[in-house]
N, C-alpha and C positions, 0 to 999 in steps of 0.2 A: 504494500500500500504506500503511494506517495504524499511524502509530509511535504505541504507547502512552507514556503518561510514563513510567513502569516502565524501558522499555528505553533510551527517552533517556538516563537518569540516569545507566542499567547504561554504555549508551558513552561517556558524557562522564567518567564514576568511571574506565574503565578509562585513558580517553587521559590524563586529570589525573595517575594514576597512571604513568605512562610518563614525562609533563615532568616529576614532580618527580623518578622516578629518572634522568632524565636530564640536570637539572640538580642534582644532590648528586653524580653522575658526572664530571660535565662539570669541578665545584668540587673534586673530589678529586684528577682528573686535573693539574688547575694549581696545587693544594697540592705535589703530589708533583712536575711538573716544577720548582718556585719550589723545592723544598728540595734538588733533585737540581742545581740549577743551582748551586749551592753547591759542591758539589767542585769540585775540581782533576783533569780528567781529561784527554781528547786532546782536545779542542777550543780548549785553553788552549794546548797545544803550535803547535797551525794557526795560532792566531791570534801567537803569538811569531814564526813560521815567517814571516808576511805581515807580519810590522813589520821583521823583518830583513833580508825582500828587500828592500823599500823603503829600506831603510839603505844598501844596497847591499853586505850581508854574504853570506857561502855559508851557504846554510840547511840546507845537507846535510852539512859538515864541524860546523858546532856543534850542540853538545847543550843542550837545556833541561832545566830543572829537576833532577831528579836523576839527569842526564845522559841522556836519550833522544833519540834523533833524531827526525829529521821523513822519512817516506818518501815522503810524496805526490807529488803532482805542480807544477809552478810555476803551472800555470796554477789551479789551487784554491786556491792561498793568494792568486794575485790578485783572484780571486773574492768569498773572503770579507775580503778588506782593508777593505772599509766597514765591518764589524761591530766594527773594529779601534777605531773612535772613540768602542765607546759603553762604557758601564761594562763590566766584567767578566760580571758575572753576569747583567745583561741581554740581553749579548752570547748568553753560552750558554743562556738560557732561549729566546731564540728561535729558535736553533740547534735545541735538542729541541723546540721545537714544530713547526717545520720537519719534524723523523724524525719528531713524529706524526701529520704529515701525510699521509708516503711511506705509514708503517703502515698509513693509510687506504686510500690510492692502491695498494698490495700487495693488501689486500683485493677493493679491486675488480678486480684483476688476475686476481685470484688464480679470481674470479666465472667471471670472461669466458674464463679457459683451461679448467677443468675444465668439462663439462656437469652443474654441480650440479642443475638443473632436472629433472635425471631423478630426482634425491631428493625424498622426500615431503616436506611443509612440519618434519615433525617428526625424521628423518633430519637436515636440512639445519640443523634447531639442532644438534643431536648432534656432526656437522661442526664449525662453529664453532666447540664450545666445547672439543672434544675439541685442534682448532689451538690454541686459546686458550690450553688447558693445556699442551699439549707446545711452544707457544712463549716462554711468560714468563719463563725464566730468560734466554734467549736477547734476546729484546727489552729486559727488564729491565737489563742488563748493557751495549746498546748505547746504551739512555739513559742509565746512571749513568755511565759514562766517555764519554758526548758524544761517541761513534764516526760516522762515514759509511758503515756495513755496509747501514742499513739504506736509504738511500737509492741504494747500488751494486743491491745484491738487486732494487729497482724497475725499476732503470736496463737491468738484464738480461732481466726477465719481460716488463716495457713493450714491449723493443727486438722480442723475437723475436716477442708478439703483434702488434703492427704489421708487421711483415715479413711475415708470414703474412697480414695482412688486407690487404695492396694499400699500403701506405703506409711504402713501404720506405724513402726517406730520412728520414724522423720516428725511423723505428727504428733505422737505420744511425749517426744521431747521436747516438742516447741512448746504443749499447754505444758507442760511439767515446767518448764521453767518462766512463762509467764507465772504460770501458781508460785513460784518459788519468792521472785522477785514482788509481788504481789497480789495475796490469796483472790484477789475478787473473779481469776477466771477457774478456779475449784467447783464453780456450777455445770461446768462441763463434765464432770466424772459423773456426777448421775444417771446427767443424761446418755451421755457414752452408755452406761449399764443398761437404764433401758432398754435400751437400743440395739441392746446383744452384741455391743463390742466390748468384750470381757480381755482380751488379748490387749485396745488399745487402752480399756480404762489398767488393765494392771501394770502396765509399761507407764501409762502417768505417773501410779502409785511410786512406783520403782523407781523410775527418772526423778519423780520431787525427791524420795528420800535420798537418792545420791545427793542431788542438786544442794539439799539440805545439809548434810553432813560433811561436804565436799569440803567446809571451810578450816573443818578441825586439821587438815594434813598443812595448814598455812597458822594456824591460831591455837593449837591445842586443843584439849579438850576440856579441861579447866574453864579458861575464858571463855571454850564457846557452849558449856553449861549456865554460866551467869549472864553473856548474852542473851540467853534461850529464855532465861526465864526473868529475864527482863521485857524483852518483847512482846512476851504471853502478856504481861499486866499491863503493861501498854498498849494494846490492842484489844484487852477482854470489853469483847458490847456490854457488860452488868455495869461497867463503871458508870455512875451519874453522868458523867462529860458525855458518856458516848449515848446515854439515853436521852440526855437535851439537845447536845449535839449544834449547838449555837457559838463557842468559839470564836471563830471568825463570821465574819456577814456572809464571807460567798461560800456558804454552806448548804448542801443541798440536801436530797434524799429523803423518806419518809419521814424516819425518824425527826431529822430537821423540821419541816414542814407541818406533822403532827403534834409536835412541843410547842410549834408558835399559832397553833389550833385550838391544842387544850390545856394550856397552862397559860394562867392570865400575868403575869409577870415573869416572863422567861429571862433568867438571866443575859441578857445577849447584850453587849454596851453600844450594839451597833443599832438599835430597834427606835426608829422611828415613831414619834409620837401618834403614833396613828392606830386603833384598835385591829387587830387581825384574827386573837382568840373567839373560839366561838361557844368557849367554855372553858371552867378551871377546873381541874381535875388534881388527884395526890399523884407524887411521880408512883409509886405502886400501879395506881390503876392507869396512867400514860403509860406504864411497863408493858403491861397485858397489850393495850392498846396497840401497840407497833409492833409486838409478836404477831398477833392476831392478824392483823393489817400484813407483813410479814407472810405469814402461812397460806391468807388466802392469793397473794401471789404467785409464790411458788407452788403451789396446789393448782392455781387457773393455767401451771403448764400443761396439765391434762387435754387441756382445753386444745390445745395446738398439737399437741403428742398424736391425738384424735384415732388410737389406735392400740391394744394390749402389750403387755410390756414383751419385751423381744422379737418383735415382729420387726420385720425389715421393713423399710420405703423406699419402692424405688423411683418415685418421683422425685429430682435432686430439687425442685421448687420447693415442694413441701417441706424438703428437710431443712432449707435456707428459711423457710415462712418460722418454724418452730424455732431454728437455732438463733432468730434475728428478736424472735422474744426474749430466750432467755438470755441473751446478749441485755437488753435493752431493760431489763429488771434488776442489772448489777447494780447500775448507781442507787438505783432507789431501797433494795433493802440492804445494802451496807453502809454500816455509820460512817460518819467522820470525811464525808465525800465531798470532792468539793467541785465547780462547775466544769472544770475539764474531763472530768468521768465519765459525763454525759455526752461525749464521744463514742459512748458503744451506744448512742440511737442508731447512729447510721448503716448499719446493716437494718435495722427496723424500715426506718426511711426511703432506704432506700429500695424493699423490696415494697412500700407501700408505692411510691413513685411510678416504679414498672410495671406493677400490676394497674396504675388507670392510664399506660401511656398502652401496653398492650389492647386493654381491654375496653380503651373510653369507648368505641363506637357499639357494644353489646349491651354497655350499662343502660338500667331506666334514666330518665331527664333527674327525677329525684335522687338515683343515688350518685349520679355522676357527678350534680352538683353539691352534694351532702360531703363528698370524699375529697374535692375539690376546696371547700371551705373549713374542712376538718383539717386539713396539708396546709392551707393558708394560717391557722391559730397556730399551730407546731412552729410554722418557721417564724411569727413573732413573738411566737412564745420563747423560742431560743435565739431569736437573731435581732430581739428589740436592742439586746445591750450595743450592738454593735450600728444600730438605723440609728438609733437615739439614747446616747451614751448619758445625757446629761440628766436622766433621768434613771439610772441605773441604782442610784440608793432605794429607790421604790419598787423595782423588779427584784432586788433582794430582800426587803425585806416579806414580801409577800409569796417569794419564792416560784414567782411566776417557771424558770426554768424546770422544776418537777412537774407542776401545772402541765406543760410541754410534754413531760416521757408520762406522764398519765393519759394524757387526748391521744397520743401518738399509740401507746396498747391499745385502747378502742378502736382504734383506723386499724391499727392492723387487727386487731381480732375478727375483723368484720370481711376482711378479704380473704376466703380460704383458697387457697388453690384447686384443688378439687369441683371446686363450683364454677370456678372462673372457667376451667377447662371446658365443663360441661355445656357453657353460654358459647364458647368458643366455637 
């Protein structure tokens, strides 16, 4: 077939045009991480955490900076102890580029779980961008405080697509050692069991306790018994702190949210003159209250499970519909969470997305716009701080961001896969 010059030109204008947006991308992107590398966020705590162990100090009894502890785990701070030698801010600049790495690595995760292939070329931007937009405050917020949310988030989508695809210990390791570093993705071993993957959930078992114990051949075992059981008290949910769970203002999660619900003077010094309880209750009976609230969560997995225990599914939608739940319940029943957490919606979100960019021409008028307006409160529920900052002490203190992964289980509970097929 002969190319005229005409169209040469046409292809080589449009590709020209691609590298230079994607190198004035590429230079804005390492603008903004060189100046974000500039705070003072958690990745400065990590790395204090990994100079003290090596001190041979309890990293869990002190606080840094303006008294915060350190919750992770021992074996991450022996991890990143090399980054420990080089300046500061080079330190954390490649710390964030690392998370935008994962970003990337999510992405492609992200490919390979849902069948986007069934969307048109021009859908499947729509996708994208529509993720794009309902995840920036969220990613934005794990890059400026230099969090590990978003390399956990990897650590759990990675683990369960490799389990599913024949390559179970690759994946058994990667939740094992999110769980190591920090427990919030240990919801996955149930469900693994469920699910009759008995080979991957005891390779997690296996891989945490190596992961765990890994640190006595660097620390002994002395100091990493006083560690261990420092950590435990530091982290037990019966402690008051973690039943009010108001500390800081940008605190989220049930527990949070239900203390400034039914407790009429919740200690919080961050709480706005403004009434929000809707009753006072003893911390006793707020106790029961967030278990309770608690249970029926984890129990509403049933709901999604929608099938006896050890049966297989082989629809890969459905297994992303359930696993994008129990993803998106972390933040809310673990205490002490704070708004970068709420980074595990987006596997929620994003299979709420696909499911009405597939299926909008099947839906009735009513639920199309019902699902469409429900996708609208989610993303200002999670994206006000970032539309209209200047009003962000009122979005905390109302805790509108749970607000947010609460509508957002309703939207997704209400799209099964199984039905959508069947409209199909």
């Amino acid at each position: 077939m002969q190319v005229t010059l005409k169209d040469y030109i046409a292809k080589n204008s449009i590709s020209t045009t691609k590298k230079l947006a994607l190198s004035i991308g590429s230079l804005a992107l390492i603008a903004f991480l060189i100046i974000e590398s500039s705070n003072k966020g958690d990745f400065h705590i990590f790395l204090e955490a990994s100079k003290s162990l090596i001190n041979g100090e309890n990293i869990y009894e002190k606080t840094y900076f303006d008294g915060y502890h350190y919750f992770y785990s021992i074996l991450f701070t022996l991890l990143i102890y090399p980054l420990s030698f080089l300046p500061i801010h080079l330190a954390v600049f490649l710390w964030l580029c690392l998370n935008v790495f994962f970003i990337y690595r999510l992405c492609i995760t992200l490919n390979k779980l849902l069948p986007l292939y069934l969307l048109s070329h021009k859908l499947k931007k729509w996708f994208w961008i529509l993720i794009c937009g309902f995840s920036l405050r969220l990613i934005w917020e794990n890059l400026h405080v230099a969090q590990i949310t978003i390399f956990l988030l990897y650590l759990c989508l990675e683990g369960i697509y490799l389990i599913y695809h024949k390559k179970t210990v690759m994946g058994a390791m990667l939740i094992a050692l999110g769980i190591n570093i920090k427990l919030l993705p240990f919801v996955l071993l149930p469900y693994l069991l469920y699910r009759g993957k008995f080979k991957a959930a005891a390779l997690v078992v296996l891989f945490s306790v190596i992961f765990l114990f890994a640190p006595i051949l660097f620390i002994g075992q002395d100091e990493f018994e006083i560690l261990m059981t420092t950590w435990i008290n530091l982290i037990n949910p019966l402690n008051t702190k973690h039943v009010l769970d108001v500390e800081e203002r940008s605190f989220h999660s049930l527990t949070t949210l239900l203390s400034t619900l039914f407790i009429e003077n919740v200690p919080d010094i961050y709480a706005l003159k403004i009434k929000r309880n809707i009753t006072d209750v003893s911390i006793e009976t707020l106790t029961r209250i967030i278990a309770f609230t608690r249970l029926v969560l984890i129990t509403f997995t049933l709901y999604f499970l929608r099938s006896k225990p050890l049966k297989k599914i082989k629809n890969p939608l459905h297994r992303y519909w359930e696993t994008s739940y129990i993803l998106c319940v972390i933040p809310l029943i673990f205490p002490h969470q704070q708004h970068y957490a709420f980074l595990f919606m987006i596997p929620a979100y994003s299979y709420c997305i696909y499911d009405l960019l597939q299926y909008y021409k099947y839906l009735s008028v009513i639920k199309r716009y019902t699902i469409i307006i429900l996708l609208s409160i989610i993303y200002l529920l999670v994206n006000l701080k970032l539309l209209l900052g200047n009003y962000n002490e009122y979005y905390e203190h109302f805790k509108i961001l749970t607000y947010g992964a609460i509508v957002l289980l309703i939207t997704l509970s209400n799209l099964i896969p199984h039905k959508r097929l069947k409209n199909s």
